[in-house]
Every structure is written in structure tokens, then in C-alpha cells.
PDB file of N, CA, C and O in Angstrom, chain B, residues numbered from 101:
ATOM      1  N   UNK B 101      11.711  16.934   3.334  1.00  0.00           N
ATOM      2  CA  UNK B 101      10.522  16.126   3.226  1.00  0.00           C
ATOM      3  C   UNK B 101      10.969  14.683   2.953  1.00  0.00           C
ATOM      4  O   UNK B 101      11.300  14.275   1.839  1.00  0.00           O
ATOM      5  N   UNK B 102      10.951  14.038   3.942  1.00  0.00           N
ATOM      6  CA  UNK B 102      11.168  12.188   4.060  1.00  0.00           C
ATOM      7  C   UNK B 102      10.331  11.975   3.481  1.00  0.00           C
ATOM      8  O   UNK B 102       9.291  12.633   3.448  1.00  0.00           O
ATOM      9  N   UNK B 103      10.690  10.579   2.622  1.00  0.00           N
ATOM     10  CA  UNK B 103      10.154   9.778   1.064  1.00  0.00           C
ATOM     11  C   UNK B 103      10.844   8.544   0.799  1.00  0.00           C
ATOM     12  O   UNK B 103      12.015   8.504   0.422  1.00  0.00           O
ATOM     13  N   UNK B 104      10.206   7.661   0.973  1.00  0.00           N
ATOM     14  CA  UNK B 104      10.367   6.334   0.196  1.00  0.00           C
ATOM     15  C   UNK B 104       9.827   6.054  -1.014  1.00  0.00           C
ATOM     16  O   UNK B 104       8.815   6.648  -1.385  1.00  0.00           O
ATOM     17  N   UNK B 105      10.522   4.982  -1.888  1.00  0.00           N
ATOM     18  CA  UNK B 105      10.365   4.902  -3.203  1.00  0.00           C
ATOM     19  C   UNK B 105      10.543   3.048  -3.753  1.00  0.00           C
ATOM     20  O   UNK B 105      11.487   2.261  -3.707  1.00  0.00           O
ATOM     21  N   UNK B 106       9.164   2.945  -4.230  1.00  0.00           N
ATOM     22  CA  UNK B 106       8.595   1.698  -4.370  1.00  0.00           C
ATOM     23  C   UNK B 106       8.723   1.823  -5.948  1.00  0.00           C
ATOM     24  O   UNK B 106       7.939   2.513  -6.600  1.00  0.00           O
ATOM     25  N   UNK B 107       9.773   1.104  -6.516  1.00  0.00           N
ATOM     26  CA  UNK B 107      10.297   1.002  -8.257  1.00  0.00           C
ATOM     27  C   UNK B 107       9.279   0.596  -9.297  1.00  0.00           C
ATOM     28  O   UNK B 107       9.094   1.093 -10.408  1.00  0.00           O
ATOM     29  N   UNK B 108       8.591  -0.518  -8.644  1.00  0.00           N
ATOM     30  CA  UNK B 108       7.771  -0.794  -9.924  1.00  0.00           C
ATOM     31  C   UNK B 108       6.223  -0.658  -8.743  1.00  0.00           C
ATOM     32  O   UNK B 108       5.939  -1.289  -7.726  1.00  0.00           O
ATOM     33  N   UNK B 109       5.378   0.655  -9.610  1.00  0.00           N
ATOM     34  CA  UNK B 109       4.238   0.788  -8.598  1.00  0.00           C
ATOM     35  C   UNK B 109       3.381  -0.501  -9.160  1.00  0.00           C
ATOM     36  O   UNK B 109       2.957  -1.090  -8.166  1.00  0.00           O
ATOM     37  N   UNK B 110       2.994  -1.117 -10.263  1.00  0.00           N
ATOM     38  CA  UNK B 110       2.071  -2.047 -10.312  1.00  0.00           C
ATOM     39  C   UNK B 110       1.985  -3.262  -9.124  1.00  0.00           C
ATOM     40  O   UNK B 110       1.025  -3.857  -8.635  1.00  0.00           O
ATOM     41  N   UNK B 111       3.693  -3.354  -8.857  1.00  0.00           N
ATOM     42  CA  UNK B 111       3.275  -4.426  -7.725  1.00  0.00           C
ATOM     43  C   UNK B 111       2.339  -4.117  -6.583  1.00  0.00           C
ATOM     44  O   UNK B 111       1.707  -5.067  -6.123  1.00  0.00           O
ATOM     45  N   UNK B 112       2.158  -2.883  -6.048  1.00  0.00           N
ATOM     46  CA  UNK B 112       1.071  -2.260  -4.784  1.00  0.00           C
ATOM     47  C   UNK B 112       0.012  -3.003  -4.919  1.00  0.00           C
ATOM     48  O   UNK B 112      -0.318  -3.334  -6.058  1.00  0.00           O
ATOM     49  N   UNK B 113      -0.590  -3.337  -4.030  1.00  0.00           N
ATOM     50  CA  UNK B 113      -2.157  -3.823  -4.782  1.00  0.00           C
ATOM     51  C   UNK B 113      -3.492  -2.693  -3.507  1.00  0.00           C
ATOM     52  O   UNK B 113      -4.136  -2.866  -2.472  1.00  0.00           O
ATOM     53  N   UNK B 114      -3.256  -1.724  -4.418  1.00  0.00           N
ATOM     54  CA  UNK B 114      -3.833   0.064  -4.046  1.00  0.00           C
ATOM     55  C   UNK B 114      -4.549   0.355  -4.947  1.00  0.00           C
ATOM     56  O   UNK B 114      -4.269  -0.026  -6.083  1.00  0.00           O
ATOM     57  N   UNK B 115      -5.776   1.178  -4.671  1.00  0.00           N
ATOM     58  CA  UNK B 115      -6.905   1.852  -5.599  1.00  0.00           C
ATOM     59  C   UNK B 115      -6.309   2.850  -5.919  1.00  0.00           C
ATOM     60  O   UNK B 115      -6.304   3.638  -4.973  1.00  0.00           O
ATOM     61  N   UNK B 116      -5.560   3.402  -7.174  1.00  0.00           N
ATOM     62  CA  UNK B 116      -5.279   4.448  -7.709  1.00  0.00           C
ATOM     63  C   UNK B 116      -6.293   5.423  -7.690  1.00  0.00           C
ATOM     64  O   UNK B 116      -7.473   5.092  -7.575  1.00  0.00           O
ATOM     65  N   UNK B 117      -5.759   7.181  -7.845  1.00  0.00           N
ATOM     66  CA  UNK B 117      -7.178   8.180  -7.786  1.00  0.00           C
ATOM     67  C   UNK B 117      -6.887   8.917  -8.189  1.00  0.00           C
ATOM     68  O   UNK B 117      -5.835   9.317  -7.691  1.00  0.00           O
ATOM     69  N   UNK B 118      -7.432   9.793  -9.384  1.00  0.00           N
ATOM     70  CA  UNK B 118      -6.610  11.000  -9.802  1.00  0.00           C
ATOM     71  C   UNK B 118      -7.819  12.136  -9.655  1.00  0.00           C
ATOM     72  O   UNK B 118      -8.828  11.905  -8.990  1.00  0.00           O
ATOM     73  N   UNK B 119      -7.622  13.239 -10.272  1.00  0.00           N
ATOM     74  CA  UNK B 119      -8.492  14.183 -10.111  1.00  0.00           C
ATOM     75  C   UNK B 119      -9.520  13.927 -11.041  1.00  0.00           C
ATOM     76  O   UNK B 119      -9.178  13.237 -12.001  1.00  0.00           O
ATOM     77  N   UNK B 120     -11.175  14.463 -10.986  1.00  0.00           N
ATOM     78  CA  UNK B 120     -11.902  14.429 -11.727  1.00  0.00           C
ATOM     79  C   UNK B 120     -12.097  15.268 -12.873  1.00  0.00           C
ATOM     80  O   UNK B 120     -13.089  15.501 -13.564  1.00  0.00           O
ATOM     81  N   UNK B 121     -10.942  15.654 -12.905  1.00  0.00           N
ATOM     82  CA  UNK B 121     -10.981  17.048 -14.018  1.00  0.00           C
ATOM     83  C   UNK B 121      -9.671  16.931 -14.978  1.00  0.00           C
ATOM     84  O   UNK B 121      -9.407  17.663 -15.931  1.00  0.00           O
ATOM     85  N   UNK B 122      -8.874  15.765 -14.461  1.00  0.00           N
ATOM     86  CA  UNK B 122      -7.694  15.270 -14.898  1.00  0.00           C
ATOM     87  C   UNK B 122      -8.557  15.114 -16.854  1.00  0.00           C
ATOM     88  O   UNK B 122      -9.677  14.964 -17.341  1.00  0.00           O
ATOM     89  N   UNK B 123      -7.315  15.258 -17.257  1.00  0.00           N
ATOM     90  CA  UNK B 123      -7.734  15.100 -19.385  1.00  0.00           C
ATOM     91  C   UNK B 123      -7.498  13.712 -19.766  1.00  0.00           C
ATOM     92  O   UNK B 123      -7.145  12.850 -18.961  1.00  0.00           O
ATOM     93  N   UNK B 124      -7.684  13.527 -20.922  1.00  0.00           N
ATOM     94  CA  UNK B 124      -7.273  11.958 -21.015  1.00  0.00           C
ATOM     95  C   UNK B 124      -5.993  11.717 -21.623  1.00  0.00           C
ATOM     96  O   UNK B 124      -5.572  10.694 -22.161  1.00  0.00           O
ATOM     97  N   UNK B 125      -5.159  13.421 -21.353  1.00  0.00           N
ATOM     98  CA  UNK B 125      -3.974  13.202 -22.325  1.00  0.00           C
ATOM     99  C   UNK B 125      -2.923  12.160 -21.366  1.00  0.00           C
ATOM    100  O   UNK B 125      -1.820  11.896 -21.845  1.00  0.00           O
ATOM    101  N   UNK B 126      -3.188  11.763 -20.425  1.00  0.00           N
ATOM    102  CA  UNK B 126      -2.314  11.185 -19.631  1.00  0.00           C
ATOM    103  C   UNK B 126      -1.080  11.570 -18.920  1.00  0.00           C
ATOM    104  O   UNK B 126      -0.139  10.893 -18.506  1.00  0.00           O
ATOM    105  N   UNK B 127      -1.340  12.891 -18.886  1.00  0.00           N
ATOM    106  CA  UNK B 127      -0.385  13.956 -17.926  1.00  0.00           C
ATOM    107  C   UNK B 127      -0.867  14.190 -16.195  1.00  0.00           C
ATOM    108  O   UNK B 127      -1.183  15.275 -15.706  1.00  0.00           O
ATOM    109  N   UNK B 128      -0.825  13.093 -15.597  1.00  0.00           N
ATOM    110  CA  UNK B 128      -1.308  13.291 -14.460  1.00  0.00           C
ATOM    111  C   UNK B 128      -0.745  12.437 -13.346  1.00  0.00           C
ATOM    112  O   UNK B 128       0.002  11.512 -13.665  1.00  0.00           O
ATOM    113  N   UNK B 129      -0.960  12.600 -12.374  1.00  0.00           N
ATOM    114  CA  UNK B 129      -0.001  11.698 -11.272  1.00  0.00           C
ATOM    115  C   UNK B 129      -1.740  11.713 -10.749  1.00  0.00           C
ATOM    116  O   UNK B 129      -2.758  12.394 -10.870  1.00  0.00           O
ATOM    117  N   UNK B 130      -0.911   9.631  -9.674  1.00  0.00           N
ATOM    118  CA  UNK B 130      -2.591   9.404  -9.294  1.00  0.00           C
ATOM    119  C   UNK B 130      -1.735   9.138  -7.591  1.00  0.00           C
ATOM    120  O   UNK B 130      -0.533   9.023  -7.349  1.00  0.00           O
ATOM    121  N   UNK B 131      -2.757   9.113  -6.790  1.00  0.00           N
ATOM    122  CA  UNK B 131      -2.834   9.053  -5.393  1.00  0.00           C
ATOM    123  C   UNK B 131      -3.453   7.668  -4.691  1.00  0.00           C
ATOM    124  O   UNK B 131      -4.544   7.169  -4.967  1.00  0.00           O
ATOM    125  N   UNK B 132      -2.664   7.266  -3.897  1.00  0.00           N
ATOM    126  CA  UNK B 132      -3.136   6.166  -3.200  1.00  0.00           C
ATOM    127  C   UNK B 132      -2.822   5.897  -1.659  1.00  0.00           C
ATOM    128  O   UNK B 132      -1.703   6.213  -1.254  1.00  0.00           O
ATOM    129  N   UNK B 133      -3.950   5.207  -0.578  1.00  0.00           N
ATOM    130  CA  UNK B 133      -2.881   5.485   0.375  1.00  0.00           C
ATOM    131  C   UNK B 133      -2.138   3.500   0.091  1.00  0.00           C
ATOM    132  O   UNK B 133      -2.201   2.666  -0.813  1.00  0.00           O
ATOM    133  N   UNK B 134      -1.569   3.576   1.351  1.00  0.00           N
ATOM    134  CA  UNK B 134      -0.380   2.708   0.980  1.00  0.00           C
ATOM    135  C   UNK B 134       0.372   2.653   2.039  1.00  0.00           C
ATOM    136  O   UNK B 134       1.201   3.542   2.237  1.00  0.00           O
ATOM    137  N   UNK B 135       0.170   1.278   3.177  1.00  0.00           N
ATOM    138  CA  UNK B 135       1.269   1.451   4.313  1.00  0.00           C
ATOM    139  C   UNK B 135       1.375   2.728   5.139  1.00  0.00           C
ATOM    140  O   UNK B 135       2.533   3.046   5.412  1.00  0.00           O
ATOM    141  N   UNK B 136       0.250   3.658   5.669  1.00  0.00           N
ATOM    142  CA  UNK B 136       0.349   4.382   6.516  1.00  0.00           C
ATOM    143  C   UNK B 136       0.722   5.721   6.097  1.00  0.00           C
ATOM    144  O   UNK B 136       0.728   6.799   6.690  1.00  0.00           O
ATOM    145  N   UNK B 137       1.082   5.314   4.731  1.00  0.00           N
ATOM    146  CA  UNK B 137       1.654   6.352   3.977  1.00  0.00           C
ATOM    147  C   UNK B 137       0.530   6.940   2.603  1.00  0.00           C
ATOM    148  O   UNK B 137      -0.516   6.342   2.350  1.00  0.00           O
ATOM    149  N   UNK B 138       0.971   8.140   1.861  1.00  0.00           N
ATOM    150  CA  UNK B 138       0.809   8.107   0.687  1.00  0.00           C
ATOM    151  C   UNK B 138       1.106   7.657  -0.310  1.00  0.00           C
ATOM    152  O   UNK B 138       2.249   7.250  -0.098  1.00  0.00           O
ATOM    153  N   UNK B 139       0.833   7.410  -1.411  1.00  0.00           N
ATOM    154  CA  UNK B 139       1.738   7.269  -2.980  1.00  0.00           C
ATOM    155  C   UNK B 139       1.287   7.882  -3.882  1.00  0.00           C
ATOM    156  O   UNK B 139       0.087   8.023  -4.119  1.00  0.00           O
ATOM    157  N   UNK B 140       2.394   8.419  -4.630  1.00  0.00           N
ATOM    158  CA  UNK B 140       2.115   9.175  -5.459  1.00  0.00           C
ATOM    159  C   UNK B 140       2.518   8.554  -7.109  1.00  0.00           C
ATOM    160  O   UNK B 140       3.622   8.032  -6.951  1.00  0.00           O
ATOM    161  N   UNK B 141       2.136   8.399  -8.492  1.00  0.00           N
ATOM    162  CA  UNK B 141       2.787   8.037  -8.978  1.00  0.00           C
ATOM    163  C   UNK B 141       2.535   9.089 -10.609  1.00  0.00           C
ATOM    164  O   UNK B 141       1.697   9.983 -10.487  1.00  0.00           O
ATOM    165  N   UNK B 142       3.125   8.984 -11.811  1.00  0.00           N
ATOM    166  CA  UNK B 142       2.285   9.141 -12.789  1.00  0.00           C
ATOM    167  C   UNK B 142       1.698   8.151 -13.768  1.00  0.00           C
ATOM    168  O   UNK B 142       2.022   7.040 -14.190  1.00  0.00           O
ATOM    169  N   UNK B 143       0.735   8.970 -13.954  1.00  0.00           N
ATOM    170  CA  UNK B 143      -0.659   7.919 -14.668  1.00  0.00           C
ATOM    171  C   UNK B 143      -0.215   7.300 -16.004  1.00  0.00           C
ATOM    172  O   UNK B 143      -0.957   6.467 -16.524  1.00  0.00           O
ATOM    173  N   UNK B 144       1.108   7.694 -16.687  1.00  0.00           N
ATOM    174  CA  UNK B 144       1.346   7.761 -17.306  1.00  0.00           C
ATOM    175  C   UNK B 144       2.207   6.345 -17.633  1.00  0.00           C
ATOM    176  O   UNK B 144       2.176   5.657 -18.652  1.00  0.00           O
ATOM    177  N   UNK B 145       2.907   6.182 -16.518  1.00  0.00           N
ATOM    178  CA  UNK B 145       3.704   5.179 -16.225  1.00  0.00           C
ATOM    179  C   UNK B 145       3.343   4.261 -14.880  1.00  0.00           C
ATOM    180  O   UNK B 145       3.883   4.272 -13.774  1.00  0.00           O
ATOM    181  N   UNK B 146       2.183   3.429 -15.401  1.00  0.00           N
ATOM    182  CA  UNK B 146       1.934   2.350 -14.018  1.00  0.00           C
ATOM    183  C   UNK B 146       2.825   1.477 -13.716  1.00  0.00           C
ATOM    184  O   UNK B 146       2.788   1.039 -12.565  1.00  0.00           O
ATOM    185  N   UNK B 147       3.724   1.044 -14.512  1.00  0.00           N
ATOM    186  CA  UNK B 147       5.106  -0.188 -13.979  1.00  0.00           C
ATOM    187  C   UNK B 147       6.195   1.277 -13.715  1.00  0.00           C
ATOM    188  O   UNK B 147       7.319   0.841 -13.962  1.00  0.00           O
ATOM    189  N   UNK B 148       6.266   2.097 -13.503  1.00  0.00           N
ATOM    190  CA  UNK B 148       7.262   3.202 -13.042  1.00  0.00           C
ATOM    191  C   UNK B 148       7.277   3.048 -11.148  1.00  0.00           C
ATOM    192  O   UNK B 148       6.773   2.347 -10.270  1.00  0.00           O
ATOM    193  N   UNK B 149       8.207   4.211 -11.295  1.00  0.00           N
ATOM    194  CA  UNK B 149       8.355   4.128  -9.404  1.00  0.00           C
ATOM    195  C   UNK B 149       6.849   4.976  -9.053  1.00  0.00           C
ATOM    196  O   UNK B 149       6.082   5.506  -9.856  1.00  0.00           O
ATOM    197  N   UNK B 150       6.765   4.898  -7.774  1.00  0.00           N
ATOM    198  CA  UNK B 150       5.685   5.429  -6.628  1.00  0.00           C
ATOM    199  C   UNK B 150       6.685   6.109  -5.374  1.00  0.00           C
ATOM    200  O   UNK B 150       7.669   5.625  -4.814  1.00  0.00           O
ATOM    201  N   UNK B 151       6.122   7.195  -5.224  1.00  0.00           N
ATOM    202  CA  UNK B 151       7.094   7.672  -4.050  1.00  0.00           C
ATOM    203  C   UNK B 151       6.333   8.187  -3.047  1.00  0.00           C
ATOM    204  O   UNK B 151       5.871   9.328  -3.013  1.00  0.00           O
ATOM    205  N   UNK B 152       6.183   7.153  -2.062  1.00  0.00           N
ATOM    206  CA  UNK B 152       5.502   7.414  -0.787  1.00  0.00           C
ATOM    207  C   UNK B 152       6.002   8.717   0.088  1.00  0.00           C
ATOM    208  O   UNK B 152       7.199   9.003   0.094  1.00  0.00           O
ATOM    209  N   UNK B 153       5.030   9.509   0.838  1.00  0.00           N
ATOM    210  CA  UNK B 153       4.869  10.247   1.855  1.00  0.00           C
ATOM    211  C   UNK B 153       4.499  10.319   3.324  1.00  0.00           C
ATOM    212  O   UNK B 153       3.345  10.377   2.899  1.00  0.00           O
ATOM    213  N   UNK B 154       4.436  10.343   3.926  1.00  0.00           N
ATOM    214  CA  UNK B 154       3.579  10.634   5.384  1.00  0.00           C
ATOM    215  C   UNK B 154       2.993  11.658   5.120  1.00  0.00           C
ATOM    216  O   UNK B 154       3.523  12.675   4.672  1.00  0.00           O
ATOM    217  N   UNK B 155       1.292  11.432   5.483  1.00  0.00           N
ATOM    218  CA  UNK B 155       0.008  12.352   5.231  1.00  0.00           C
ATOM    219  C   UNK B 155       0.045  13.490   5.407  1.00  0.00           C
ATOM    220  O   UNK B 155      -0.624  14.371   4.868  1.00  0.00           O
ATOM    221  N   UNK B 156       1.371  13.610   6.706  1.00  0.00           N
ATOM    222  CA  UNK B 156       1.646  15.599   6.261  1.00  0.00           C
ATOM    223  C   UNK B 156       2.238  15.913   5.515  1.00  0.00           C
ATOM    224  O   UNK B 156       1.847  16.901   4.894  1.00  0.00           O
ATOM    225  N   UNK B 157       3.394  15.343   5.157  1.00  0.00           N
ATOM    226  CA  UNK B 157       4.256  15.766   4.467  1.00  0.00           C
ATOM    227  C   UNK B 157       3.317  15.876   2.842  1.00  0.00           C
ATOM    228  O   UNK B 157       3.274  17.012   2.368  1.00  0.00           O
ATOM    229  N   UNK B 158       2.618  14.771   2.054  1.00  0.00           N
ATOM    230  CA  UNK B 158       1.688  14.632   1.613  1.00  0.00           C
ATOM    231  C   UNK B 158       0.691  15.763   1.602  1.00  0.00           C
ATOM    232  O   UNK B 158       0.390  16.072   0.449  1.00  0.00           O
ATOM    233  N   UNK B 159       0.264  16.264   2.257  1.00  0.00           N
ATOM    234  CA  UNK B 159      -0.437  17.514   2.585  1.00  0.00           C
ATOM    235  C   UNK B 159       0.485  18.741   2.832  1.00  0.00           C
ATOM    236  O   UNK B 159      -0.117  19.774   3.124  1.00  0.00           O
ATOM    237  N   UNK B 160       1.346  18.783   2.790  1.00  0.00           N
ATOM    238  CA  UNK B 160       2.046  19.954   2.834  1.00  0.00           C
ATOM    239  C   UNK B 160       2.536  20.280   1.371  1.00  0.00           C
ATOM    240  O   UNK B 160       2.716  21.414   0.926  1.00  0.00           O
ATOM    241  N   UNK B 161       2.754  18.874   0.577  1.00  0.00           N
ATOM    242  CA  UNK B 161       2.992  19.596  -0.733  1.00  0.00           C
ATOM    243  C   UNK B 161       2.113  19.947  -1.685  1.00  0.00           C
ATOM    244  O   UNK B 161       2.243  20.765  -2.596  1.00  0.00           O
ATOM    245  N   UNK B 162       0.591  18.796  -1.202  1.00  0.00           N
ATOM    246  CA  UNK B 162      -0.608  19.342  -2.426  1.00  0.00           C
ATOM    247  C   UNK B 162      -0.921  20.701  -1.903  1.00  0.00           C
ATOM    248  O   UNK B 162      -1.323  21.572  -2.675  1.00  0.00           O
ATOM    249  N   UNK B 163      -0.758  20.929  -0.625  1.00  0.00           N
ATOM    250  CA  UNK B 163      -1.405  22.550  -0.505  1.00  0.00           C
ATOM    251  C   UNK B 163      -0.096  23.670  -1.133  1.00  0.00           C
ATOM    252  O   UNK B 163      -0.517  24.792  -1.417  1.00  0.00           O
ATOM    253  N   UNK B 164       1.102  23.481  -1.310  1.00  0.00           N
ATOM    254  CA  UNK B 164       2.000  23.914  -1.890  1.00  0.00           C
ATOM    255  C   UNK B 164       2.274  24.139  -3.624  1.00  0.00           C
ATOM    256  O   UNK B 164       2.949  24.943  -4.267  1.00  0.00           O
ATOM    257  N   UNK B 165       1.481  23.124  -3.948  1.00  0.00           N
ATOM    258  CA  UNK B 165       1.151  22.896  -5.500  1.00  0.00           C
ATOM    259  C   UNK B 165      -0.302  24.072  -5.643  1.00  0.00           C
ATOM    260  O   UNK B 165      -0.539  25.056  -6.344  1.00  0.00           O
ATOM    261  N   UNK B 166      -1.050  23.308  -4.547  1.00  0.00           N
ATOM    262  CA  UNK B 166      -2.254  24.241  -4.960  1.00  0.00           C
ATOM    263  C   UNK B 166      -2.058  25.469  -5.123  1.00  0.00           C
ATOM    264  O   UNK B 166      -2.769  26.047  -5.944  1.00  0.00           O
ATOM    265  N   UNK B 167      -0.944  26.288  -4.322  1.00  0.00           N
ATOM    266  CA  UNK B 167      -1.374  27.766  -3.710  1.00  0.00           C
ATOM    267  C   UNK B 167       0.290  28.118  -4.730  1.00  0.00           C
ATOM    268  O   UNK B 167       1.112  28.851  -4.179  1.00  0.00           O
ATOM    269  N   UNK B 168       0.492  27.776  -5.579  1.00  0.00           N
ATOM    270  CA  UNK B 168       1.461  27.904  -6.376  1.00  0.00           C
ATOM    271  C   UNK B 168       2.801  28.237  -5.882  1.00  0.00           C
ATOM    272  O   UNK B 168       3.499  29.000  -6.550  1.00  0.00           O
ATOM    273  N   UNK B 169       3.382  27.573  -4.395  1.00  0.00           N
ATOM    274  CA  UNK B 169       4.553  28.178  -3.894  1.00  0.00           C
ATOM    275  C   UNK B 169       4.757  27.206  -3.637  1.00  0.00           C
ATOM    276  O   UNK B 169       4.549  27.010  -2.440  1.00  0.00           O
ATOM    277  N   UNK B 170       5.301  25.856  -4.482  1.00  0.00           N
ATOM    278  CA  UNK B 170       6.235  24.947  -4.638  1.00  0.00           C
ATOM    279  C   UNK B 170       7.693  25.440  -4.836  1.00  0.00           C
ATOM    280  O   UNK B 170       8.605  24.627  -4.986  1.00  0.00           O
TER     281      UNK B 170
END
């Protein structure tokens, strides 16, 4: 799975998105698109890296997370 990696995500200037069910403990990674691509980052750390996807690849791992066979 090809991935690029953008060091400090605050520089993006992207609408972050996390789930609506996400807690406020701040254990969560947020989603953005970004250059054709995805980004992924955690919520936890907004000046941290972002590690972009292509929308399948992107979709191949949330349905992989979902269906618990990561």
C-alpha cells in the first residue's frame, strides 16, 4: 500500500473529519482529502505527520479496520 508523508500536518490548509461517535478523550485519527489523495492524521497530534493515500488504497484499509482483518 503506496503512502506519502506530509511531517507537520498543520501546514495542509484541509477540513479535518473524524467520526461522530469519536470521545473527547482524544484517541482518534481525523480524515481529509488532500491533493487527489487522502490524509490521515491523529487528532491528537495536529503539528504531527499526515500520511496520505490514494482513495483505494484509503478504502481498502477503512474497510479492513472495519471488518477487523487488518
Amino acid at each position: 500500500m503506496a503512502h506519502y508523508i506530509i511531517t507537520d500536518a498543520s501546514v495542509m490548509d484541509v477540513s479535518w473529519k473524524k467520526a461522530s461517535t469519536s470521545g473527547a478523550n482524544g484517541n482518534c485519527v481525523e480524515l481529509a482529502p488532500y491533493q487527489n489523495r487522502i490524509a490521515i492524521r491523529d487528532s491528537k497530534s495536529p503539528h504531527g505527520p499526515a500520511i496520505l493515500y490514494s482513495h483505494s488504497a484509503a478504502t481498502t484499509l477503512l474497510i479492513s479496520l472495519k471488518s477487523d482483518t487488518f
